[in-house]
C-alpha positions as CSV (number, residue, x, y, z in Angstrom):
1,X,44.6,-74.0,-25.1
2,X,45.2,-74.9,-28.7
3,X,41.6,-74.2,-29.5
4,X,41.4,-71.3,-27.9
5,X,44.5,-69.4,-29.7
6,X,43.1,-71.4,-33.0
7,X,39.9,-69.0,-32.0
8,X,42.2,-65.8,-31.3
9,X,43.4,-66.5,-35.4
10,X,39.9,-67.0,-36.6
11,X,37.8,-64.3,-37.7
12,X,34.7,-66.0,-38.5
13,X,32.5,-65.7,-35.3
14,X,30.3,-68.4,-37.4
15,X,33.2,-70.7,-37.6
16,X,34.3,-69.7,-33.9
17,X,30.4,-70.8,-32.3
18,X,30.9,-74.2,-34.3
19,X,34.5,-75.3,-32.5
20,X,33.7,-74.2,-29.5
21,X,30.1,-73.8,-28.6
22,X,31.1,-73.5,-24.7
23,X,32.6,-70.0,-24.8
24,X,29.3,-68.7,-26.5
25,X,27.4,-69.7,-23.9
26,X,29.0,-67.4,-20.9
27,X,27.7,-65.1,-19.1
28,X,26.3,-61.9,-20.9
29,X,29.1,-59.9,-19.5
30,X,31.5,-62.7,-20.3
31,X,30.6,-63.0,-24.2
32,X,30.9,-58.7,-24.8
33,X,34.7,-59.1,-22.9
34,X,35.2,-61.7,-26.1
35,X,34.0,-59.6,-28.7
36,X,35.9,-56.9,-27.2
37,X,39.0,-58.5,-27.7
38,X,38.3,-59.6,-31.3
39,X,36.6,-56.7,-32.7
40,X,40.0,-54.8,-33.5
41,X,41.2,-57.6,-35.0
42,X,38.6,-57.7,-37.3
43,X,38.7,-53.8,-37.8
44,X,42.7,-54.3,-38.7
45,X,42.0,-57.6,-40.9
46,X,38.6,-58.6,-42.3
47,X,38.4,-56.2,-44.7
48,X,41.0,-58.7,-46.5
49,X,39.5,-62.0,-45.5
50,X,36.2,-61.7,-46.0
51,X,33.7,-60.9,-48.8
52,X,31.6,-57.3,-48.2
53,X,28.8,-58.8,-46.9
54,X,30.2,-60.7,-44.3
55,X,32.4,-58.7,-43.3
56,X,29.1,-56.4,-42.7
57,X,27.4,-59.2,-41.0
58,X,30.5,-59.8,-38.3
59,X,29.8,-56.3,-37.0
60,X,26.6,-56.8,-36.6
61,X,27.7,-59.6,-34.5
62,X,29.4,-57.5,-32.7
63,X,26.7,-54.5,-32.4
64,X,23.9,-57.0,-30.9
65,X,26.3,-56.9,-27.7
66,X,26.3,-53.5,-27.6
67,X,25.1,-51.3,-29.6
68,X,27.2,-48.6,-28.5
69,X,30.2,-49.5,-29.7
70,X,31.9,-46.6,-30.7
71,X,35.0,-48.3,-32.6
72,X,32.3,-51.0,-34.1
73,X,30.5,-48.0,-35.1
74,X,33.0,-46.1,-37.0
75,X,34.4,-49.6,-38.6
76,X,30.8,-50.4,-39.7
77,X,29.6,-46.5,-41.1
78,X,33.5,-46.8,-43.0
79,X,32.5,-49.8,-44.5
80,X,29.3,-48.7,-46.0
81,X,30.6,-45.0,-46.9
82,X,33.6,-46.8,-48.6
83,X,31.1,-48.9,-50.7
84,X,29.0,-45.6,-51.5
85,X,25.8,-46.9,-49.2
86,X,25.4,-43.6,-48.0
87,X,21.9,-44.1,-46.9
88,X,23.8,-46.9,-44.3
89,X,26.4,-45.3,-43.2
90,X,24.8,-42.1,-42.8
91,X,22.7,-43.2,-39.5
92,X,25.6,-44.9,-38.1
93,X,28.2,-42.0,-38.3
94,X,25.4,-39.4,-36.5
95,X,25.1,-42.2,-34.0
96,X,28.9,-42.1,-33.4
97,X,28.8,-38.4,-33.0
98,X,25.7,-38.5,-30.3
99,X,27.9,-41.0,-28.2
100,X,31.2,-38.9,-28.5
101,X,30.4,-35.6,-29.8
102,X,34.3,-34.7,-30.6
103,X,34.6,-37.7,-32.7
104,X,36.2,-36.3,-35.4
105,X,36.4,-39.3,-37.7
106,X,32.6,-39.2,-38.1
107,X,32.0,-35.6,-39.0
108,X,34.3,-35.3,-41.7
109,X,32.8,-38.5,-43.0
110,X,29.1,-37.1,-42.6
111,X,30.3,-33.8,-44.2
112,X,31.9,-35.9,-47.5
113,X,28.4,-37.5,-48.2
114,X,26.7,-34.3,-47.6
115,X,28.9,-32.6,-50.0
116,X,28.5,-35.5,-52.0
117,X,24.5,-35.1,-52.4
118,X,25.3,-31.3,-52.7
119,X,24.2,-30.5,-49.2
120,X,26.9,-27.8,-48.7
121,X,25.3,-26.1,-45.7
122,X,25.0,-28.8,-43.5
123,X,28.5,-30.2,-44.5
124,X,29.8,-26.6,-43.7
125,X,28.0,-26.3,-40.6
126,X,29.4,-30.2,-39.5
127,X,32.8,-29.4,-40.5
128,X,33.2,-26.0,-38.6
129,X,31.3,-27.9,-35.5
130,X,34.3,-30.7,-35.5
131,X,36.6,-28.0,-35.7
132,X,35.1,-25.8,-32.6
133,X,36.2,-29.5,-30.9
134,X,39.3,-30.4,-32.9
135,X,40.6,-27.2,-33.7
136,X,43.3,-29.1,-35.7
137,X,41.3,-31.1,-37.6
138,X,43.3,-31.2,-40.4
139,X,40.8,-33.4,-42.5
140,X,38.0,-30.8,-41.9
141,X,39.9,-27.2,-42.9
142,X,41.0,-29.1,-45.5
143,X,37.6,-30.2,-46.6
144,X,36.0,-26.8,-45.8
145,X,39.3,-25.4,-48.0
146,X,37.7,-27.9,-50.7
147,X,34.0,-26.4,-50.6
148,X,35.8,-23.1,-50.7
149,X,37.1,-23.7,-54.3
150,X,34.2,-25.4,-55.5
151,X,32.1,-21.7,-54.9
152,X,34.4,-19.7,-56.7
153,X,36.0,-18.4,-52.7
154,X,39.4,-19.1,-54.4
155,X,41.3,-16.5,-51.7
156,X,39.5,-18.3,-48.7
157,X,40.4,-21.7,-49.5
158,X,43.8,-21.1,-50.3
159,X,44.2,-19.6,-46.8
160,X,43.0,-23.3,-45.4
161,X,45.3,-25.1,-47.6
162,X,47.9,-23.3,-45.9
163,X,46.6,-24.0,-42.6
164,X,47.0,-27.6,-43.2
165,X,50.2,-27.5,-44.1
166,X,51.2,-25.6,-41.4
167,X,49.5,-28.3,-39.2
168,X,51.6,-31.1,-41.4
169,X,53.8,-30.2,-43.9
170,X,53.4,-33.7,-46.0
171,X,49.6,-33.3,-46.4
172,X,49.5,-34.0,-50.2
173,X,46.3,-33.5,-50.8
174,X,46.7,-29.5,-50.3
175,X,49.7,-29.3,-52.4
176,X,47.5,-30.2,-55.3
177,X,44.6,-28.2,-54.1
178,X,46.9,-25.1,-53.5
179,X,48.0,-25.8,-57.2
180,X,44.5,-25.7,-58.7
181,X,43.6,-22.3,-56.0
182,X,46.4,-20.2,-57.3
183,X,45.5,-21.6,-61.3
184,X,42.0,-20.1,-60.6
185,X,43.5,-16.5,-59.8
186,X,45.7,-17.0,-62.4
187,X,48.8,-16.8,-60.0
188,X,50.4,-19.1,-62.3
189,X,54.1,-19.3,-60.4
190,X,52.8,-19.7,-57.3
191,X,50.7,-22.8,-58.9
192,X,53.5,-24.8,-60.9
193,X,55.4,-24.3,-57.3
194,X,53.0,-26.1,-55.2
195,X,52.2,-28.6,-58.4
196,X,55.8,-29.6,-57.8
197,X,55.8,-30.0,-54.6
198,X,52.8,-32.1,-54.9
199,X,55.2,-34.1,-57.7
200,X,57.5,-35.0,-55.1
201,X,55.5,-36.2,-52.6
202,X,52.2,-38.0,-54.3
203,X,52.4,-41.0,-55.5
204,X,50.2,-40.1,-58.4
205,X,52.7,-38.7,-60.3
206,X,50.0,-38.9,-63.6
207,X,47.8,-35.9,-61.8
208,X,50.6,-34.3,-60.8
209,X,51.7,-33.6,-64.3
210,X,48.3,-33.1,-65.6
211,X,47.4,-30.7,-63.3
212,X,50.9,-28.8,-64.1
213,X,49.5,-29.1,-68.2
214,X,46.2,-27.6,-66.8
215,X,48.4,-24.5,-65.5
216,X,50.5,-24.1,-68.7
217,X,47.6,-24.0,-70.7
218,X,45.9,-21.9,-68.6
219,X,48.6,-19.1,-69.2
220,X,49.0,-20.5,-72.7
221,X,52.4,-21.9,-72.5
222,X,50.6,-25.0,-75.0
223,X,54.1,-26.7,-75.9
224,X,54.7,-27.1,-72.4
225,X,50.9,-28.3,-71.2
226,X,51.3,-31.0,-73.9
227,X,54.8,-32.3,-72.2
228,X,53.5,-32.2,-69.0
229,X,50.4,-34.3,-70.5
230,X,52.8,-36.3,-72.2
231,X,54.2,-37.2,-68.8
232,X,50.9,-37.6,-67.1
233,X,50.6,-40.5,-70.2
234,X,53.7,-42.1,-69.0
235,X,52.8,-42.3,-65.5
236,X,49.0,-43.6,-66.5
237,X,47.8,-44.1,-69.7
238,X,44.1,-44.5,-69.0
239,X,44.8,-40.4,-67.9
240,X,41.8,-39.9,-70.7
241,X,41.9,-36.1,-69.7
242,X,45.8,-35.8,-70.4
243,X,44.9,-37.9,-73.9
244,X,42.2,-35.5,-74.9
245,X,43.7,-32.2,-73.6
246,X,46.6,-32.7,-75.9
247,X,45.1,-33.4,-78.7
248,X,43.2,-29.7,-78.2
249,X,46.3,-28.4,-77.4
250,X,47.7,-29.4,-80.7
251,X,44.6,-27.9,-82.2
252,X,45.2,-24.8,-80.8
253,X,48.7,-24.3,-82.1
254,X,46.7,-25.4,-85.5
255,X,49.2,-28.7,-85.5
256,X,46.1,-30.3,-87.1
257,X,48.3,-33.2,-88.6
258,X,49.4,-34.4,-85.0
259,X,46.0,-33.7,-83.5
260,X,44.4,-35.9,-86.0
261,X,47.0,-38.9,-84.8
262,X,45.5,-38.8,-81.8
263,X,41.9,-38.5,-83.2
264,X,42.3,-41.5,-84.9
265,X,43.6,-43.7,-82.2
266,X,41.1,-42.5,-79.8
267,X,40.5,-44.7,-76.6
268,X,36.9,-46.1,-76.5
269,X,35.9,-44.7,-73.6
270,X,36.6,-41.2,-75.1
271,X,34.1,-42.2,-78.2
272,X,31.5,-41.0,-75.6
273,X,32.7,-37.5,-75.0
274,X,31.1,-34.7,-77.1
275,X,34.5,-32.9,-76.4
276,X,36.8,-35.6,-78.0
277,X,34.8,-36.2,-81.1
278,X,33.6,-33.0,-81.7
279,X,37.7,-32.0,-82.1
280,X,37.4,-32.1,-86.3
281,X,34.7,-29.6,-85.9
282,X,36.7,-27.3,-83.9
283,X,39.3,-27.8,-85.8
284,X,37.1,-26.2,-88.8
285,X,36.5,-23.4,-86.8
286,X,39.9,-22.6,-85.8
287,X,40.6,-22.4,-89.8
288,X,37.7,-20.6,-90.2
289,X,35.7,-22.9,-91.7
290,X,32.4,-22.4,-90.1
291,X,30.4,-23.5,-92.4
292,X,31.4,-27.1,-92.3
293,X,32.2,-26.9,-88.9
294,X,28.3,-26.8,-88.3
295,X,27.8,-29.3,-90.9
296,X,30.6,-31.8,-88.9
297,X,28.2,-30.9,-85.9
298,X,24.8,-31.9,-87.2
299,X,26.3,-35.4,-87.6
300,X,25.9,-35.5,-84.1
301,X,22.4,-34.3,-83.1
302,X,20.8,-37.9,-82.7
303,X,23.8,-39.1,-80.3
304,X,24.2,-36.1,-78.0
305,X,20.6,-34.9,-78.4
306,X,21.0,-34.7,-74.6
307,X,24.6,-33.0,-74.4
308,X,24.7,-29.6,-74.2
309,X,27.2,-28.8,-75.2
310,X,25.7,-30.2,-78.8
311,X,24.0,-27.3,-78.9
312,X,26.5,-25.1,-77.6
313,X,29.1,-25.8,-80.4
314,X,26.3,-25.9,-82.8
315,X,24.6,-22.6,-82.0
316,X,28.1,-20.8,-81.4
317,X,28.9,-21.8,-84.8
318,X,25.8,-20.4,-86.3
319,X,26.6,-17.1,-84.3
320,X,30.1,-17.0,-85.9
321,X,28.4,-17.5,-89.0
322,X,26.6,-14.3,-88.7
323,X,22.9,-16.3,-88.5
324,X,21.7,-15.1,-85.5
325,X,18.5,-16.8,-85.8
326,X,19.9,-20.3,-85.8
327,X,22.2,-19.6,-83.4
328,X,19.3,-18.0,-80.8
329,X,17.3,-21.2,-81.8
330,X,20.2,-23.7,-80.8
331,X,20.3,-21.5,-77.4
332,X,17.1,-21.6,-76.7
333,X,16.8,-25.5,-77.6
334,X,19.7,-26.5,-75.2
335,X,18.1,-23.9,-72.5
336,X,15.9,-27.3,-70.3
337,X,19.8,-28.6,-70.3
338,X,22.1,-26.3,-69.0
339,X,20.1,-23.2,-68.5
340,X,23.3,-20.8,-67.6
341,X,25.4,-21.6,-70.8
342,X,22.3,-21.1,-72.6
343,X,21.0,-18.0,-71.1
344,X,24.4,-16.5,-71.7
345,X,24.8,-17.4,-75.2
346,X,21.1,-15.9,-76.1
347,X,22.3,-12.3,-74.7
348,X,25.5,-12.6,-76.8
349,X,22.6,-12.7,-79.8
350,X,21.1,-9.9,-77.9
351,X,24.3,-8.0,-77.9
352,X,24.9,-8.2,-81.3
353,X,21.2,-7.4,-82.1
354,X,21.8,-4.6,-79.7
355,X,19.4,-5.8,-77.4
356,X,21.3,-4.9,-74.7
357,X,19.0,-4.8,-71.8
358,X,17.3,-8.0,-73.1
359,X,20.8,-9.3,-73.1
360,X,21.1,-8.0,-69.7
361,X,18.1,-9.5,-68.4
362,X,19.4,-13.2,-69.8
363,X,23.0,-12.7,-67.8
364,X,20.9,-12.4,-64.6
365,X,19.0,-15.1,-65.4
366,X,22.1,-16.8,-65.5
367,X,23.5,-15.5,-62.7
368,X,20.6,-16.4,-60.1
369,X,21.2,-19.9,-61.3
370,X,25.1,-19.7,-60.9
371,X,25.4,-16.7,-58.1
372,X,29.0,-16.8,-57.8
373,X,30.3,-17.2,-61.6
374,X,32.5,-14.0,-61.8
375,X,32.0,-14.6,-65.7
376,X,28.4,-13.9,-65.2
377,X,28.7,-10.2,-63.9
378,X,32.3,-9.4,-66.0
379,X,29.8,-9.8,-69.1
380,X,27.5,-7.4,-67.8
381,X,29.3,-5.0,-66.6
382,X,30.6,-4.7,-70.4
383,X,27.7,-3.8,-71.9
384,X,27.1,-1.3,-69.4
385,X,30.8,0.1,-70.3
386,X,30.1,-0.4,-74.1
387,X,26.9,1.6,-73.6
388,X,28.6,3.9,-71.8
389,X,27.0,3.9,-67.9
390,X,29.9,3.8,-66.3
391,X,28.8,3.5,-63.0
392,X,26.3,0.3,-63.2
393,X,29.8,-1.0,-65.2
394,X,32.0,-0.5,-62.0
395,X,29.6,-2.0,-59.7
396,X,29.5,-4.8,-61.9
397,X,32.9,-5.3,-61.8
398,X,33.2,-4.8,-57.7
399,X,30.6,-8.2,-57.7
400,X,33.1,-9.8,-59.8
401,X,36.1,-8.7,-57.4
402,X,33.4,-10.1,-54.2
403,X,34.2,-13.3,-56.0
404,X,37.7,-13.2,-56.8
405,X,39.3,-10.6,-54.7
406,X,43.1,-11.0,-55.9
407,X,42.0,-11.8,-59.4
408,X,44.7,-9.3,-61.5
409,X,42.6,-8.8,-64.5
410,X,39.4,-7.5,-62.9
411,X,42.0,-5.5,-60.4
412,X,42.6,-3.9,-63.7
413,X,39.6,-3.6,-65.1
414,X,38.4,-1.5,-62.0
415,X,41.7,0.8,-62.7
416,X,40.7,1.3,-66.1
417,X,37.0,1.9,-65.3
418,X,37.8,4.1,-61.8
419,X,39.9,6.2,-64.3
420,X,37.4,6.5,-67.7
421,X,34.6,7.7,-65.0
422,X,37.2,10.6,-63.9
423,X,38.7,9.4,-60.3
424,X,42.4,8.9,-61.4
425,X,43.0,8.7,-57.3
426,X,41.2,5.4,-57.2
427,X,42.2,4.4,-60.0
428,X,45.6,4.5,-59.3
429,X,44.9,2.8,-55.9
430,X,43.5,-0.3,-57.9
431,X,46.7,-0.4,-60.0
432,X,49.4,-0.2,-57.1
433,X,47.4,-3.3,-56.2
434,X,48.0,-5.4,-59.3
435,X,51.6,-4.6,-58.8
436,X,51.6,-5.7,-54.8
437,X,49.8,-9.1,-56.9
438,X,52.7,-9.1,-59.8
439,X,55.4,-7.2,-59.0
440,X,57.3,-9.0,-62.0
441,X,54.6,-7.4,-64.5
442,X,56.1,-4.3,-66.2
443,X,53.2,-3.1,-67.8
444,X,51.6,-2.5,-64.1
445,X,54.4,-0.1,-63.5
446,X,54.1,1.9,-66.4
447,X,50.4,2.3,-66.1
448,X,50.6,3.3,-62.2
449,X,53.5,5.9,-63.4
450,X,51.1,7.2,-65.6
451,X,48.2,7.7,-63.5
452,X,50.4,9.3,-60.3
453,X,51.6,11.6,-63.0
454,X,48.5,12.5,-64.1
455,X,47.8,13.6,-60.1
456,X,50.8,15.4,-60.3
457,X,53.6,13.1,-58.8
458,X,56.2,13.7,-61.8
459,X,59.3,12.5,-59.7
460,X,57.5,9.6,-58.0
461,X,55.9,8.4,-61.8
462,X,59.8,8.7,-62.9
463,X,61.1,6.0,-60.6
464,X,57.9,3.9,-62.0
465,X,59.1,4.3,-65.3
466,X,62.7,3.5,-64.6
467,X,61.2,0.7,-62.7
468,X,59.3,-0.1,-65.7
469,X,62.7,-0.1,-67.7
470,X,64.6,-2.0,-65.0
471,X,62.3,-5.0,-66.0
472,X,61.8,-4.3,-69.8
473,X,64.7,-2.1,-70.9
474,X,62.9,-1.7,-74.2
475,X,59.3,-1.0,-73.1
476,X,57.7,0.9,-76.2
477,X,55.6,3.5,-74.6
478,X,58.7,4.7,-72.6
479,X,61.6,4.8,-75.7
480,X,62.0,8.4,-75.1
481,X,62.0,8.5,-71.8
482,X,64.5,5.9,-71.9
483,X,66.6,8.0,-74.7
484,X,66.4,11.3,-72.4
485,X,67.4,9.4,-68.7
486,X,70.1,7.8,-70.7
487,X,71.0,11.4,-71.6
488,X,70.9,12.5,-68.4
489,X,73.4,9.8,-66.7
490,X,75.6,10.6,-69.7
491,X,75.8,14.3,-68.3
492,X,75.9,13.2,-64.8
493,X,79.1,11.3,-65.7
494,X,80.3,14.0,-67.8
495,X,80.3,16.3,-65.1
496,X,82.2,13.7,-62.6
């Protein structure tokens, strides 16, 4: 009896066989009941008593008496995928969805190291197959809500995000990711809101408070992205993002004296990053400096011969500089690294060359390497509208609105265009959109007023306008108009 519960402690089948060699030596059916009744044991603790590979080995144990041991299974694959042997865990997890084809466990870890080796379609096809089983498989919308962001489908993987809260209101993770969806359509409130909620709940307070810096910058509220990465310090200093992000922030507001502070205490591992070191240069740029702004840069060519963006800053430089032939040959040297950046920054030479349909011709280079970078198509459809073919300009700009449907500025962009090309109607359609998008945004108001009063609507325009004034009671373009309704309920009350 005292061996036996000794036994029921240990978790060394190697040390078990030893003590008591008799109860290995039962029956086939006898020996699977005991491994039956250890194995969760060693699921719940061996991961803490026992080095990797022994821990590997005990479910092996376990697997020789049956190999199809679901729970085993699962424990084994999770091992391996938790160590990054993909190639290991991979067989085992399909195994675990042939024996139980609504094990859910197992597909979203398949889809993770398919999405991992860049194998979206068959993590997209895995995850929506777990979910025709588990239609509340939180872990796969979510992850499907992930691949979503990661191809530019900002609007789509929002919506899943939502899902999964709706499923479980404290699922962090889609706090943060709903914070980063509505950065990317520059929804900015809706982002710090989520960002906060994700504050309270995570316990990773550091990227919390980066990823609220990341949204402040993005709408360039700069003093308050370097608090927030001030905060994201506190909570973590080895946060080398939050480190280097304000020292660019302080380079932006041209604080050059308290960027250079954190230049020169620099953590090693950002000695490494072109980014980092490269600040001084930028620095010269941002002062207008450019020519030793390319100097500072050609320091570098030996140690990031390999980084693009080496040639990136270099040949941008150059192109600021007015030498278009440098700058084209620093494109079309960095080209075999990062062909998109590249191909975009040779038609930016083209443009200025007015080469406009070779420039063309490089931004659709670009964008059959990146299909769904909105960037890509918002640059050509300006030099269609700079060369004045309006049409190939709108449909341009439609492509980019494929990518980002609720994205404000190209919802604006298609007003302006809709309206240049003659069809106020349409265009005014596109700006009553931006203002269901920001209803807080005067300057949507006042633009809508004026196109509905171009059509004719004078008294509906008027409440636009006073709604204009209701938000900005000292909007420029409507002074008068402000001066003459102010008249008017000066009359009205007269009259009373």
């Amino acid at each position: 009896m005292i061996i036996s519960r000794f036994i029921r402690k240990t978790l060394n089948f190697k040390i078990q066989k030893v003590l008591n060699p008799k109860i290995f030596n039962f029956k086939q059916h006898e020996q699977v009941c005991l491994f039956q009744v250890n194995k969760f044991r060693i699921s719940e603790e061996i991961h803490d008593k026992l080095d990797f590979l022994e821990t590997v080995q005990n479910y092996k144990d376990i697997l020789q008496h049956d190999q199809n041991d679901l729970v085993t299974l699962n424990n084994l694959a999770t091992l391996y995928y938790n160590h990054k042997c993909y190639t290991e865990a991979h067989p085992l997890f399909e195994k675990c969805i042939e024996l139980d084809p609504t094990f859910s466990a197992a597909y979203t870890h398949l889809a993770k190291i398919y999405i991992d080796q860049d194998q979206i379609d068959l993590a997209v096809e895995l995850l929506n197959k777990n979910i025709h089983y588990n239609k509340q498989s939180i872990e796969s919308i979510f992850l499907l809500g992930v691949i979503d962001l990661k191809q530019f489908k900002y609007d789509f993987g929002i919506k899943k995000f939502q899902q999964c809260i709706q499923l479980n209101p404290d699922h962090i993770d889609s706090y943060l990711q709903l914070g980063i969806g509505y950065r990317k359509i520059k929804n900015y409130s809706k982002s710090i809101q989520y960002l906060n909620q994700y504050l309270e709940l995570t316990q990773d307070k550091s990227e919390a408070h980066y990823q609220l810096g990341l949204t402040y910058e993005d709408q360039n509220e700069l003093k308050d992205a370097i608090k927030s990465y001030k905060k994201a310090l506190e909570y973590n200093s080895e946060n080398y993002n939050a480190y280097k992000n304000i020292t660019m922030a302080y380079i932006e507001l041209k604080k050059f004296d308290k960027a250079n502070k954190y230049l020169s205490k620099a953590p090693k591992s950002l000695q490494d990053d072109f980014d980092f070191v490269s600040a001084k240069g930028y620095m010269l740029e941002q002062d207008g400096r450019f020519e030793e702004a390319a100097a500072f840069y050609e320091q570098f060519g030996e140690k990031f011969q390999k980084d693009y963006k080496f040639y990136l800053s270099l040949g941008n430089c150059y192109l600021k500089m007015g030498q278009f032939d440098l700058a084209e040959n620093m494109y079309s040297e960095g080209l075999m690294l990062s062909p998109e950046y590249f191909y975009i920054g040779l038609a930016e030479v083209c443009v200025v060359k007015k080469k406009y349909q070779q420039a063309i011709q490089y931004l659709e280079n670009a964008s059959d390497i990146d299909p769904d970078n909105r960037d890509i198509y918002l640059k050509i459809s300006k030099i269609y509208e700079a060369t004045g073919q309006l049409y190939e300009a709108i449909q341009y700009s439609y492509q980019v609105m494929e990518i980002t449907p609720n994205d404000l500025d190209i919802i604006i962009r298609l007003s302006q265009l809709h309206h240049q090309d003659g069809n106020t109607e349409l265009a005014a359609q596109f700006m009553k959109k931006g203002i269901e998008l920001e209803p807080s945004n005067p300057d949507l108001y006042y633009e809508y007023g004026i196109l509905i009063q171009e059509l004719g609507f004078d008294e509906e325009a008027e409440e636009y306008f006073k709604k204009t004034l209701s938000i900005n009671n000292h909007y420029p373009q409507l002074f008068k108009f402000s001066q003459e309704l102010a008249r008017r309920e000066s009359g009205l009350d007269q009259s009373n």
